[in-house]
N, C-alpha and C positions, 0 to 999 in steps of 0.2 A: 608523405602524408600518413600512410598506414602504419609505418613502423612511432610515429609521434601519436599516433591515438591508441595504440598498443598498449605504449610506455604510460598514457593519461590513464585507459582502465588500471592498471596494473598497480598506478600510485592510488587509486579507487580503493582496490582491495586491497592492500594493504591498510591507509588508512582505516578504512572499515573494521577489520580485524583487530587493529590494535582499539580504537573504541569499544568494540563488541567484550576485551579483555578487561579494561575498566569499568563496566558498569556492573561488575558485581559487587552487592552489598554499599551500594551507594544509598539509599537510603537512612533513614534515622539508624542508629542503630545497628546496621547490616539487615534487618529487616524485611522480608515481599508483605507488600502492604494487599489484602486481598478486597477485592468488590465483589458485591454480589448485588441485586434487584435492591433489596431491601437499605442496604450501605448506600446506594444510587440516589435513592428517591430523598433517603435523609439527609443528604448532602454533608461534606464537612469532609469526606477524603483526603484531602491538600485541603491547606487555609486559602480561602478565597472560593471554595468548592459551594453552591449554593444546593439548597435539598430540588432535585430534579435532574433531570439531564438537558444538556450535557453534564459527565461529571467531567470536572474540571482537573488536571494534572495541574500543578504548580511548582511542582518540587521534586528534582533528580531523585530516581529511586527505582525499585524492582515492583512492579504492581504483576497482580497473576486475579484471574475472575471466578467467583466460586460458585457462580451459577450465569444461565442466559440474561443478559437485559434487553428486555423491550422497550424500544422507546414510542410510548403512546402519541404523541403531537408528532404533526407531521413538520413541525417546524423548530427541530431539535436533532441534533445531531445523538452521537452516542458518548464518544470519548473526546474531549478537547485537549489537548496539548499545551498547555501555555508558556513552558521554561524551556529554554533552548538549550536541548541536549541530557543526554545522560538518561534516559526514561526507557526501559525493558517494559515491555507488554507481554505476559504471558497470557494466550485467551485458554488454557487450560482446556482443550477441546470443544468450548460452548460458542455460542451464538451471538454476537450483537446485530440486534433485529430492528431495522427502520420504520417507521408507520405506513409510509408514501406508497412506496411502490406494492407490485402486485406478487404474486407468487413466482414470477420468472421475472419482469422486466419495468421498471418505470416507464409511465408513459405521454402525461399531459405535465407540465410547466412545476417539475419541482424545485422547492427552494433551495436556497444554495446552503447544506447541509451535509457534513459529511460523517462517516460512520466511526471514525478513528483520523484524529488530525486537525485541521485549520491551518493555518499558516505557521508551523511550525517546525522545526529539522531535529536532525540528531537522534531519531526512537529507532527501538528494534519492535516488531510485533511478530507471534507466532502462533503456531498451532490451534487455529480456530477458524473462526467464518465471520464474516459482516458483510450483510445484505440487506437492500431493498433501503437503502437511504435516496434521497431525494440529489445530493450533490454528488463527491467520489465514493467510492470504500474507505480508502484508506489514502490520505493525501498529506503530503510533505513539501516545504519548501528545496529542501536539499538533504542527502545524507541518512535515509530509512534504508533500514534493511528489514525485507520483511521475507519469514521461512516458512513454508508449511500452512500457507493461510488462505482459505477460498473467498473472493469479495464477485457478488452474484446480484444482479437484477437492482444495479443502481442507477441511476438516471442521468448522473454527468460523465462516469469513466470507471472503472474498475479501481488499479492501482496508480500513483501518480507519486514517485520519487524525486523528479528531477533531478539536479545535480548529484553525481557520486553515490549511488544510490546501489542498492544491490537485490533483486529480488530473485530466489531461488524456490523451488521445487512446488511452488506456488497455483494457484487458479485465478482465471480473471472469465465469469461466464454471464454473456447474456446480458451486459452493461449495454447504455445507453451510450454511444462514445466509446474512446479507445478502451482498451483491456488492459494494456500496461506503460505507459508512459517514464521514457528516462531519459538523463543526460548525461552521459560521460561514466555509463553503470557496467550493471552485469546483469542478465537476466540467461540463468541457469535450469534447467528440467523443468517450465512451467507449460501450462496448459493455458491456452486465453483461444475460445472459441464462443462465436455467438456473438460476439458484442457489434454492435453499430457501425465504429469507427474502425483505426486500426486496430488488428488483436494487437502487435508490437509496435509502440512508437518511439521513436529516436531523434526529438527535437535537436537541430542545432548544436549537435553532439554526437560523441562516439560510442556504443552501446555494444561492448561484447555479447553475443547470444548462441548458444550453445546446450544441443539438447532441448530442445522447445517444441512443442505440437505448438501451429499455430492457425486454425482452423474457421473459415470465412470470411465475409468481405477485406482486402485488403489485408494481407495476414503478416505483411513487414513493412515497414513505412518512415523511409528515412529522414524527408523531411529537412526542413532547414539548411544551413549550411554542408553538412555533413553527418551522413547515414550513419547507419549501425556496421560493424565489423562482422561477417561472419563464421565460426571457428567451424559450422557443419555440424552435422548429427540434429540437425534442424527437420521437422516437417513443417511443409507450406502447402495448403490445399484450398482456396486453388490457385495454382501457381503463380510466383508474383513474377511480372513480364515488365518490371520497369525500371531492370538495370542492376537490382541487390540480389543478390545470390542468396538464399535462404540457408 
């Protein structure tokens, strides 16, 4: 069993990787198409993009954000996703900021609202923060990779990759619900403390983890049919006593 969930991560990153290779200059053009507040609110980014948020992605391409967006309603996400695949997110070190929640944590009946995502697959996101949305941070059907990205005081879960999904060097802090949610991924040097649920969860799948501080309640959580893998160089505090080796 272990050497076949090995081989399933391994065909993970790879795939991964070679996607990650093609999405440059896929856009019009070769293009990074940039957002900013102002871009947001006027809507028109992608065709079908309406003036408010969410903004709407429709269209394969490299986008990077040239200031924070706030999203004033609490019944609005920040980035939706609509085109399956091929979508780079650079957040350019800034913020996308939710309405709902409080300065650490959501707390009373948010909408289902997320900060970056919808039911969509195939994006990469990076270098920034999205907090305080009412649903995930950041959530995918299957196949994100998300590097270098803090998702804090959201109300349903932190990160939520599912399938083949890869998230590295990352934060998941003070969600309502789990902190990092995968299946069949990799979850490399990340921090997930605070949150509700599990800080690491590994539905019905196999989740290589290695290098990870994973810090209160329930801090690995295999779940499903079959746990996460663990390569070690792992912190679990406080220790988890229900068979997974951290």
């Amino acid at each position: 069993m272990t050497s076949r969930l090995l081989a399933a991560a391994v065909l993970a990153a790879c795939a991964l990787g070679a996607h990650a290779q093609t999405k440059g200059g896929s856009s019009a053009g070769g293009d990074v198409i940039t957002i900013d507040q102002a871009k947001a609110e006027a809507g028109g980014v992608t065709p079908g993009d309406a003036p408010g948020f969410p903004v709407t992605i429709s269209q394969p391409g490299s986008y990077r954000l040239a200031s924070n967006l706030t999203v004033a309603d609490v019944n609005f996400g920040g980035i939706e996703i609509t085109t399956q695949g091929g979508v780079t997110i650079d957040l350019n070190g800034y913020v996308i900021r939710g309405a709902r929640c409080g300065p650490s944590r959501c707390t009373v009946n948010p909408p289902w609202v997320h900060g970056i995502g919808g039911y969509s697959n195939n994006f990469s996101v990076r270098d920034g923060r999205v907090e305080n949305f009412g649903g995930f941070g950041i959530r995918a059907d299957s196949r994100v990779n998300i590097e270098r990205v803090q998702v804090s005081g959201n109300g349903t879960g932190g990160i939520v990759g599912n399938a083949w999904s890869r998230v590295v060097d990352s934060a998941a802090l003070q969600n309502v619900g789990p902190g990092i949610t995968l299946i069949a991924g990799i979850a490399r040097g990340n921090l997930a403390a605070g949150n509700t649920g599990a800080q690491l969860q590994a539905s019905n799948g196999a989740v290589l983890v290695s290098g990870n501080t994973l810090l209160g309640p329930l801090p690995l959580d295999g779940g499903g049919t079959a746990g996460p893998v663990s390569l070690g160089d792992n912190l679990c505090a406080p220790a988890y006593t229900s068979g997974l080796r951290c």
